[in-house]
C-alpha positions as CSV (number, residue, x, y, z in Angstrom):
1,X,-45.8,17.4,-24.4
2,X,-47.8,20.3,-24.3
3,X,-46.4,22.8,-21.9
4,X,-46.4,26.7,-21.3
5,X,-43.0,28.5,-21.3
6,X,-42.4,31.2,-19.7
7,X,-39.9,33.9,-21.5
8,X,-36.9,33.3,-19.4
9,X,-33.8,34.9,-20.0
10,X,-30.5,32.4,-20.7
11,X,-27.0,34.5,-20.0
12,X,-23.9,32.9,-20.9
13,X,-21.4,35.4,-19.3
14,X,-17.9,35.3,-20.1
15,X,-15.6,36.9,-17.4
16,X,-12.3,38.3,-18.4
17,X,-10.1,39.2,-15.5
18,X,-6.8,41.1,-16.1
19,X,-5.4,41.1,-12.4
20,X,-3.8,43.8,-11.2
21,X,-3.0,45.8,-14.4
22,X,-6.6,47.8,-15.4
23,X,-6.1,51.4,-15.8
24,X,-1.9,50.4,-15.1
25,X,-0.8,50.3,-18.5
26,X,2.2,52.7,-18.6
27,X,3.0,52.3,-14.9
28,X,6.4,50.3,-14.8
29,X,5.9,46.4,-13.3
30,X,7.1,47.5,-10.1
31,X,3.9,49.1,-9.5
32,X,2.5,46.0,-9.7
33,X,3.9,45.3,-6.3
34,X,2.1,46.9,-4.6
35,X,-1.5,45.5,-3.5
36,X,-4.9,46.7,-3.1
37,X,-5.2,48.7,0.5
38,X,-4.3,46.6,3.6
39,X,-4.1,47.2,7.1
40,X,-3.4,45.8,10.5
41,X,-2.3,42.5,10.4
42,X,-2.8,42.1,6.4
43,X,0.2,44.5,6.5
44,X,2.3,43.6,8.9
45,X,1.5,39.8,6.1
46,X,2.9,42.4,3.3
47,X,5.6,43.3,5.0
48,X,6.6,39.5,5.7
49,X,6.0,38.7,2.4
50,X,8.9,41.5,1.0
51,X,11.0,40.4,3.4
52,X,11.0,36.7,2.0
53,X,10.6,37.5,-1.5
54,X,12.9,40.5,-1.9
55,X,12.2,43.7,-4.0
56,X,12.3,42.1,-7.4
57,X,9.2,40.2,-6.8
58,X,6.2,41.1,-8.4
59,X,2.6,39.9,-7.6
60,X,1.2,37.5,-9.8
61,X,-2.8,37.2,-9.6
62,X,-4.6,33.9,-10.9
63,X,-6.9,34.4,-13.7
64,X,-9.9,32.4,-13.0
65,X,-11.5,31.0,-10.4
66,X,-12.7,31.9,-7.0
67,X,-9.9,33.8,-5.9
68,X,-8.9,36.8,-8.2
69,X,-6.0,38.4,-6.0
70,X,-2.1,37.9,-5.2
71,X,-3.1,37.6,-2.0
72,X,-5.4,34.6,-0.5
73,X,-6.5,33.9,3.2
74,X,-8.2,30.5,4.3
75,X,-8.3,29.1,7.2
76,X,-6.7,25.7,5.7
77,X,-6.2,23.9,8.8
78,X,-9.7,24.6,10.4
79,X,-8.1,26.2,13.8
80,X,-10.2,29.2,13.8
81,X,-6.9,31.4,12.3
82,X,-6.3,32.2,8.3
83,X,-3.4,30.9,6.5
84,X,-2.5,33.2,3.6
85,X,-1.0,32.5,0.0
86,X,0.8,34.7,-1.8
87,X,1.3,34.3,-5.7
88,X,4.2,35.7,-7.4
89,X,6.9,35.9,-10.0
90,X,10.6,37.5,-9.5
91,X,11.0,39.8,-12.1
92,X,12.7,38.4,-15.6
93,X,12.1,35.0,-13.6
94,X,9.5,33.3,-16.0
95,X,7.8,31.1,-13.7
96,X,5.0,31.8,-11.1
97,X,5.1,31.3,-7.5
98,X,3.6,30.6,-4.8
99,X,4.9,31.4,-1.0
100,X,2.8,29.4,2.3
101,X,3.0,32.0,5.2
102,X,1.1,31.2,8.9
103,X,1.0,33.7,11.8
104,X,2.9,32.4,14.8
105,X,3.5,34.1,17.8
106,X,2.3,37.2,17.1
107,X,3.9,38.1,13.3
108,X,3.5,36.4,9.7
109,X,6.3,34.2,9.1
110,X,7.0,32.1,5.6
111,X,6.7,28.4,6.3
112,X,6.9,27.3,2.5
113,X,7.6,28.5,-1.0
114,X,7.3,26.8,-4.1
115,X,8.3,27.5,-8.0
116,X,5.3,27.0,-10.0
117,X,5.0,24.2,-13.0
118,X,3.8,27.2,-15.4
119,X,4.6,31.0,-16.1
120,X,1.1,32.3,-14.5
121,X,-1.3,31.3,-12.1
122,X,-4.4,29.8,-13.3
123,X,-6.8,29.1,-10.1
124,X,-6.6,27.9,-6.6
125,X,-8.8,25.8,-4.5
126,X,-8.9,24.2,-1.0
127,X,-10.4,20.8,-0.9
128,X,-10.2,18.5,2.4
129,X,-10.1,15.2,0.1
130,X,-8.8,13.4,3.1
131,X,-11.7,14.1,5.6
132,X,-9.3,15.3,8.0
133,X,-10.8,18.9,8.4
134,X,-8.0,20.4,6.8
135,X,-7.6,21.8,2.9
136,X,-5.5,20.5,0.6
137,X,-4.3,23.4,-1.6
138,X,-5.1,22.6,-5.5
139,X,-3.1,25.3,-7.6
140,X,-3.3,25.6,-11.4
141,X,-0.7,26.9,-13.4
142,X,-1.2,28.0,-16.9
143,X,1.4,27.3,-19.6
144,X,1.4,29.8,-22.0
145,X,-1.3,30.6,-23.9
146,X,-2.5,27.2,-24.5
147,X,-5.5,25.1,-22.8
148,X,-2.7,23.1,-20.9
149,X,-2.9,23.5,-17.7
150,X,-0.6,21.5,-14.8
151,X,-2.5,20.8,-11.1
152,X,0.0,20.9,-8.1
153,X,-1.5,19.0,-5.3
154,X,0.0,21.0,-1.3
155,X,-0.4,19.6,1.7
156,X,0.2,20.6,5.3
157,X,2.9,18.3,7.4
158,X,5.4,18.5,10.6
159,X,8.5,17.5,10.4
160,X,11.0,17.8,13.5
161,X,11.6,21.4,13.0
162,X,8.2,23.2,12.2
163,X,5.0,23.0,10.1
164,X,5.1,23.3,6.8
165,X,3.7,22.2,3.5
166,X,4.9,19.6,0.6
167,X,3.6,19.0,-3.4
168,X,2.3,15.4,-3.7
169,X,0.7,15.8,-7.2
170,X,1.8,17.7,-10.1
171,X,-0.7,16.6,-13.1
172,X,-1.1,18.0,-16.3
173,X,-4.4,18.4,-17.7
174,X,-7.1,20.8,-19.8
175,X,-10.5,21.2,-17.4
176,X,-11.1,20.5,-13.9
177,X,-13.6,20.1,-11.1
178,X,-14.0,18.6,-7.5
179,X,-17.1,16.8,-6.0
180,X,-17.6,13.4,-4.0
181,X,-18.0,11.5,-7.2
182,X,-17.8,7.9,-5.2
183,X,-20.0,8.7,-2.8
184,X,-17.7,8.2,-0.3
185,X,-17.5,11.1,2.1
186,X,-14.7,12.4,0.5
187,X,-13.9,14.6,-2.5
188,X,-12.3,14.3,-5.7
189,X,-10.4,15.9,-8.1
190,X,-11.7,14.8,-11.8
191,X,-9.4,15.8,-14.5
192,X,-9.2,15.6,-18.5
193,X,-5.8,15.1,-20.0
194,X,-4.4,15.2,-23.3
195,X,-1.4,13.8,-24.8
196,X,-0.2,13.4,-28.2
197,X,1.7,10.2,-30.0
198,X,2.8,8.7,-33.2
199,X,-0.8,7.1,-33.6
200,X,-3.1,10.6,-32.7
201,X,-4.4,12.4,-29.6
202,X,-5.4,10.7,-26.6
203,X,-8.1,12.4,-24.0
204,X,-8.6,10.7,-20.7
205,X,-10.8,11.2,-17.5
206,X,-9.1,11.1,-14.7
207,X,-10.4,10.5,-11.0
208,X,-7.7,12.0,-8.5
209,X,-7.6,10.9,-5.0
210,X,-6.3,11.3,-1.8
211,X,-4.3,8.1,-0.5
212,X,-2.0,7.7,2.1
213,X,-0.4,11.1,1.9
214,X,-0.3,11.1,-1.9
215,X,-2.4,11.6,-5.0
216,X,-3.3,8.6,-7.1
217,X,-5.1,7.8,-10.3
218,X,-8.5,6.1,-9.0
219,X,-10.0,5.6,-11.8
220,X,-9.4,6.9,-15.3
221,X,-11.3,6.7,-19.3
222,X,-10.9,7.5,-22.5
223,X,-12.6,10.1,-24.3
224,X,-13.0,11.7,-27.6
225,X,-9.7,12.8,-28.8
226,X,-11.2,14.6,-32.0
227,X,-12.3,17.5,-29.1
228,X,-10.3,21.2,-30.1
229,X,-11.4,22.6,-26.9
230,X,-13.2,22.1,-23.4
231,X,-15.7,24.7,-22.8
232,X,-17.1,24.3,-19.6
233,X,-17.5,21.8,-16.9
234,X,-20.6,20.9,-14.7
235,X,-21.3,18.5,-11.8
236,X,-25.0,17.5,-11.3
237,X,-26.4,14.6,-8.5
238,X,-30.1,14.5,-8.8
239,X,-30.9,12.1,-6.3
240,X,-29.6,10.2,-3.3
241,X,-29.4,6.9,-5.4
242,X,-27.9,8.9,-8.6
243,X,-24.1,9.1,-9.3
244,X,-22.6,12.5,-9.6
245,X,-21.9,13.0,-13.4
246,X,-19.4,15.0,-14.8
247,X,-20.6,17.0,-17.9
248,X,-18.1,18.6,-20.1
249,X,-18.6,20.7,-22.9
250,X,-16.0,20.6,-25.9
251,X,-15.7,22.2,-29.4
252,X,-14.8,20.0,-32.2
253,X,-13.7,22.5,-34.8
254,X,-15.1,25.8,-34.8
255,X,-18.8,25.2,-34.7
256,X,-19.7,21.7,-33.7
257,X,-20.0,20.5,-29.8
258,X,-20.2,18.0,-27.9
259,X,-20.8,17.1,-23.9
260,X,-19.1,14.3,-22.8
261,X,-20.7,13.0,-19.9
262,X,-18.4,10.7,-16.9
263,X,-19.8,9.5,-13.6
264,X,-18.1,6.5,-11.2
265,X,-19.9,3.4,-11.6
266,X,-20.1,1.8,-7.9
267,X,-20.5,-1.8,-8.7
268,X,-17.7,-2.0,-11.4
269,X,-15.6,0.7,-9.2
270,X,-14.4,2.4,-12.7
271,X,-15.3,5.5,-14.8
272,X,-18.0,5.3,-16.9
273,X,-18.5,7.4,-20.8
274,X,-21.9,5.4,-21.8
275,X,-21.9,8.4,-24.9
276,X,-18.4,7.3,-26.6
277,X,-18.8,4.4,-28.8
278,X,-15.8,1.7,-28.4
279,X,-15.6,1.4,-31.6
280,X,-15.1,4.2,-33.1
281,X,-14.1,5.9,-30.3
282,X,-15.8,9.2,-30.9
283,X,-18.9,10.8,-29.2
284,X,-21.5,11.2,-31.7
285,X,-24.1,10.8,-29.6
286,X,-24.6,14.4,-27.9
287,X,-23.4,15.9,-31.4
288,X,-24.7,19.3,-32.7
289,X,-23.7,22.0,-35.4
290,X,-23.7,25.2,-33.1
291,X,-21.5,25.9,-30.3
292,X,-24.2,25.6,-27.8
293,X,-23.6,24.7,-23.9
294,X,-25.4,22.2,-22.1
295,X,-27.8,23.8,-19.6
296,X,-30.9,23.6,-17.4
297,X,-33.2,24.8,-20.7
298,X,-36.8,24.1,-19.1
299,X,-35.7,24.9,-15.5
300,X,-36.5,21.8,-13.7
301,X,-33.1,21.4,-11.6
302,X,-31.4,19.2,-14.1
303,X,-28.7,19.5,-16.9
304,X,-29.8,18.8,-20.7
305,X,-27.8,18.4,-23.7
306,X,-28.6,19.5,-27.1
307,X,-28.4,16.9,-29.8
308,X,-29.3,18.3,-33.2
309,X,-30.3,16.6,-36.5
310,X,-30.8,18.7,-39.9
311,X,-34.3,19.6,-40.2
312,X,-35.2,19.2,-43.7
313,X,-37.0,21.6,-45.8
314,X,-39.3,21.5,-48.3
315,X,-37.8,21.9,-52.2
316,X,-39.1,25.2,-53.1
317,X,-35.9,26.4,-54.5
318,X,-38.2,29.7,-55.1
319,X,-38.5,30.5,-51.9
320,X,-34.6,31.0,-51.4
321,X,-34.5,33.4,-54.4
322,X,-33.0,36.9,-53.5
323,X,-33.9,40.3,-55.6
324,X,-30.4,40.6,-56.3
325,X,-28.9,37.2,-56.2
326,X,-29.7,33.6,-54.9
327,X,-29.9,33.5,-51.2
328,X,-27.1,30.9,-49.9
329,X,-29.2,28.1,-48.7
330,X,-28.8,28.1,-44.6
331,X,-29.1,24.9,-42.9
332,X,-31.6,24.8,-39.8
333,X,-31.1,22.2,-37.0
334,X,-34.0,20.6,-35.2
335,X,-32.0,20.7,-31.0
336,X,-33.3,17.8,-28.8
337,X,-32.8,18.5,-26.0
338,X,-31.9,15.5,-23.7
339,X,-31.6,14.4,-20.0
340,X,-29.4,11.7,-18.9
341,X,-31.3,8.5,-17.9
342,X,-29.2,5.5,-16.5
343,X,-27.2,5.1,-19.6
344,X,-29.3,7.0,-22.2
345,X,-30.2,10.1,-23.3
346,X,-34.1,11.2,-23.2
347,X,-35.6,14.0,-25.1
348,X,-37.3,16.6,-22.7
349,X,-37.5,19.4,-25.4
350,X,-37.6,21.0,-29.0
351,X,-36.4,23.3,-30.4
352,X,-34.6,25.3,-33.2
353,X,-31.7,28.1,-32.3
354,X,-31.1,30.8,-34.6
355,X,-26.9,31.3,-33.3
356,X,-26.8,34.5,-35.5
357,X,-29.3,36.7,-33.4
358,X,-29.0,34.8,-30.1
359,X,-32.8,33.3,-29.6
360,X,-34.1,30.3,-29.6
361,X,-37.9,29.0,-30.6
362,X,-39.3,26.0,-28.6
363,X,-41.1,23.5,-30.5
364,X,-43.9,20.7,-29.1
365,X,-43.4,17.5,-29.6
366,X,-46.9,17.2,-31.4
367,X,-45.2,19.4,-34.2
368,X,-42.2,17.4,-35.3
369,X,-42.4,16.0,-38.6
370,X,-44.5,18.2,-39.6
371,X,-44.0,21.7,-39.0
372,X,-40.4,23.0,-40.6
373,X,-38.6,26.8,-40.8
374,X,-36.4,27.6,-44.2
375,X,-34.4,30.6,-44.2
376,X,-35.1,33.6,-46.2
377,X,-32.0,35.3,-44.7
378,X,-30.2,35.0,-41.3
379,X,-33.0,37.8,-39.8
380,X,-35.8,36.0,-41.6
381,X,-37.1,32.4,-40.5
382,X,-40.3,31.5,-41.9
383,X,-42.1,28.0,-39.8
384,X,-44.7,26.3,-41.9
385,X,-47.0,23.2,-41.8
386,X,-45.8,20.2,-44.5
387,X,-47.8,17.4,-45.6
388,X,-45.9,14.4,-46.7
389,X,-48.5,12.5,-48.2
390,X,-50.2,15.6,-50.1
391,X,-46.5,16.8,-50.3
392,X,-48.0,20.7,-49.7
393,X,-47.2,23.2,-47.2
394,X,-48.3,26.4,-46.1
395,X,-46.6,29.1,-44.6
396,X,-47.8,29.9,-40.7
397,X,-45.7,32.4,-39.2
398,X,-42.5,34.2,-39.8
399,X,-40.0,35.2,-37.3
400,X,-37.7,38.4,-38.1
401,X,-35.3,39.5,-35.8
402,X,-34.5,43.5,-36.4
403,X,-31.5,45.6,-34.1
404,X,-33.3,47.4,-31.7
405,X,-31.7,51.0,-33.3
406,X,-33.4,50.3,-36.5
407,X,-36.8,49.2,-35.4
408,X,-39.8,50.9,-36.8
409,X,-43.0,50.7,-35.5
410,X,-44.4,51.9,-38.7
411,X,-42.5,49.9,-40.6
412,X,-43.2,46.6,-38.8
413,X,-46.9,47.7,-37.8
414,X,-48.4,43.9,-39.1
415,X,-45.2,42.1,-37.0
416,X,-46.2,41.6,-33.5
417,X,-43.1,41.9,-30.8
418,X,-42.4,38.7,-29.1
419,X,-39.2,39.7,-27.1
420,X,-37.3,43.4,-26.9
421,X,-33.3,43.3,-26.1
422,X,-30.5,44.1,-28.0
423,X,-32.6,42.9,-31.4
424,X,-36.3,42.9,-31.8
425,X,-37.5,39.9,-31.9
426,X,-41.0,39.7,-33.7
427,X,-43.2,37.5,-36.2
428,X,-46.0,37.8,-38.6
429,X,-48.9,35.6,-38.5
430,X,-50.6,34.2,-41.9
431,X,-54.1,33.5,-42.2
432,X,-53.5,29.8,-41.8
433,X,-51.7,30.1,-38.5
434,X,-54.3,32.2,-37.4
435,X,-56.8,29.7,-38.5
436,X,-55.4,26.8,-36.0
437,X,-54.9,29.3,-33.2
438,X,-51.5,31.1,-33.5
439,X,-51.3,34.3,-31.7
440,X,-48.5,36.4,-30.9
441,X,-48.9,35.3,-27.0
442,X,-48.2,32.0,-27.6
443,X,-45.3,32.8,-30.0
444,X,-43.5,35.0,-27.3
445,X,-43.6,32.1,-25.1
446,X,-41.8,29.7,-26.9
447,X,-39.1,32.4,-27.4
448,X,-36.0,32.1,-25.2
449,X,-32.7,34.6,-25.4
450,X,-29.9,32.0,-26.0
451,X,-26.7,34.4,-26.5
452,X,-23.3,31.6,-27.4
């Protein structure tokens, strides 16, 4: 596989929202109340909103997803007006909120309110996973400061009296993410769940959908408990034919990852793991030692997942030798990374990630097994060619990476620069990689910013 990269920039970007309190932090909680600048009927919706809730409430913003403020319009039931939401808390009430209000006959009015299943508001999304054209309202609530999260299901209904809305689902869980994942018109809710017993942790997917005016369990499998944390969550369909898979990230420990990957399997009408072995039901398939996401890595519309293996070095304990002191030795991982194919995993791409100064050096194919990078320090990789049978090597090309505020182009005059961002990425040729064609164009190629 002998391909030309282009430099492409990979930006993980983590978004920290702190609703409704930046630049607020000596201003009593009753400030809080008050909402970002609204006028005409959005007023007239505040206004309603104080009169139901009374002066003690205080607005209570979810922290992720989609919708960021107190305050959410949707047109939920597709008539061409918006419905609004309005999250809250009553002040030395510990529980969030949420309040359902619809504009009839000329003026906001209140048509629901519901105590929350967690002290702050998490996300909210509106899902038709009937097919009825109109939304069901999926809120999260967060519970503490943990991962757990519980899912209140809210749909619209008439009774006798007026229109209103009712909770069919309350569901605890971890992650989260809707699609069609049985291809049946409709959407899902997919779910991971933890519980804890006597006998150890149990983490199962779970397929949520809409039935007769509740939420059921559709489908449901088990999956690595030994996870500490879920990262991220993706969906990807790459064909007509293809299921949708579910691809979820998860940290087991600190350091080491894992993706665990759950579509719906038509003919057997069940969730489907094909990466957690029954038997010892763990996920050691899509293992690596750095806390790296899966992602798109060679830009061809599909989701890979790195696997890595220890790349071994050659025994020249000389080489890890400091002036002052000997060099701890620093393990380098050869990443495969792998599409999904039916049930298996296929490698698409090399390479090795250096975590501590965010890059990431792409490898060919041709050169595994027998090219190999040893650590002088953290800054310093060195890659060099190994014969097994002569059981010799020679060093081709090093990689340093330097912080961009003490670069020196005096000091680095032999290094040429592969790629300039917050360090300096740049590499020194030896005669023998110049000797089977190495240049510094084809090094800054195969170098990728990966920041974790």
């Amino acid at each position: 596989m002998k391909r030309i990269f282009s430099a492409i920039i990979l930006l993980a970007v983590i978004a920290a929202s702190f609703s409704g309190c930046s630049g607020q932090f000596y201003k009593p909680v009753e400030s809080l109340m008050k909402p970002p600048s609204f006028s005409g009927m959005n007023e007239a919706l505040i206004d309603a909103f104080k009169n139901h809730a009374g002066e003690n409430a205080v607005f209570s913003p979810p922290s992720g997803g989609d919708h960021k403020s107190a305050v959410v319009t949707e047109d939920i039931d597709s008539d061409g007006r918006e419905e609004a939401l309005i999250f809250y808390s009553q002040k030395n009430e510990g529980d969030a909120r949420v309040s359902f209000f619809d504009y009839i006959d000329g003026a906001w009015r209140n048509i629901a309110d519901f105590g929350g299943s967690g002290d702050s508001v998490d996300s909210v999304k509106f899902v038709d996973m009937d097919g009825n054209g109109e939304a069901e309202v999926l809120v999260s609530w967060k519970v503490g400061t943990t991962s757990g999260r519980i899912l209140s299901v809210y749909v619209a209904y008439s009774d006798s009296f007026k229109s209103t809305y009712k909770e069919i689902a309350n569901e605890s869980y971890e992650i989260m993410t809707c699609a069609d994942f049985d291809s049946d018109g409709l959407d899902e809710a997919f779910i991971i769940s933890r519980t804890v017993g006597a006998s150890g942790n149990q983490c199962t997917g779970k397929m949520l959908k809409y039935n007769s005016d509740s939420i059921v369990v559709a489908g449901n499998v088990s999956l690595d408990a030994n996870v500490s944390k879920y990262t991220s969550i993706k969906t990807e369909k790459t064909d007509e034919n293809s299921p949708m898979r579910v691809y979820v990230d998860a940290l087991k420990g600190n350091e080491q990852m894992i993706t665990e990957v759950v579509y719906w399997n038509k003919e057997s009408g069940e969730l489907v793991a094909p990466f957690l072995d029954s038997e010892t039901m763990t996920n050691s398939a899509t293992l690596r030692y750095q806390p790296v996401g899966c992602m798109d890595i060679n830009n061809d519309g599909t989701i890979d997942i790195p696997v890595q293996t220890i790349m071994l070095p050659v025994d020249t304990s000389d080489f890890y030798v400091d002036l002052v002191a000997q060099a701890t030795f620093q393990e380098i991982y050869l990443t495969e990374w792998m599409n999904v194919s039916g049930n298996k995993l296929v490698t698409v791409e090399y390479s090795v990630i250096n975590s501590q100064n965010s890059y990431m050096f792409l490898l060919e194919e041709h050169e595994i097994g027998t090219i190999y990078v040893k650590s002088r320090t953290e800054n310093c990789w060195v890659f060099y060619a190994y014969d097994e049978q002569s059981k010799s090597g020679s060093d081709l090309f090093s990689v340093l990476s330097i912080p961009e505020d003490e670069w020196n182009e005096k000091s680095y005059e032999q290094y040429a620069v592969l790629y300039e961002g917050d360090n300096i990425i740049c590499a020194y040729i030896s005669s023998a990689g110049k000797a089977i064609g190495i240049d510094s164009l084809k090094l800054s190629q195969r170098v990728m910013y990966l920041k974790l």
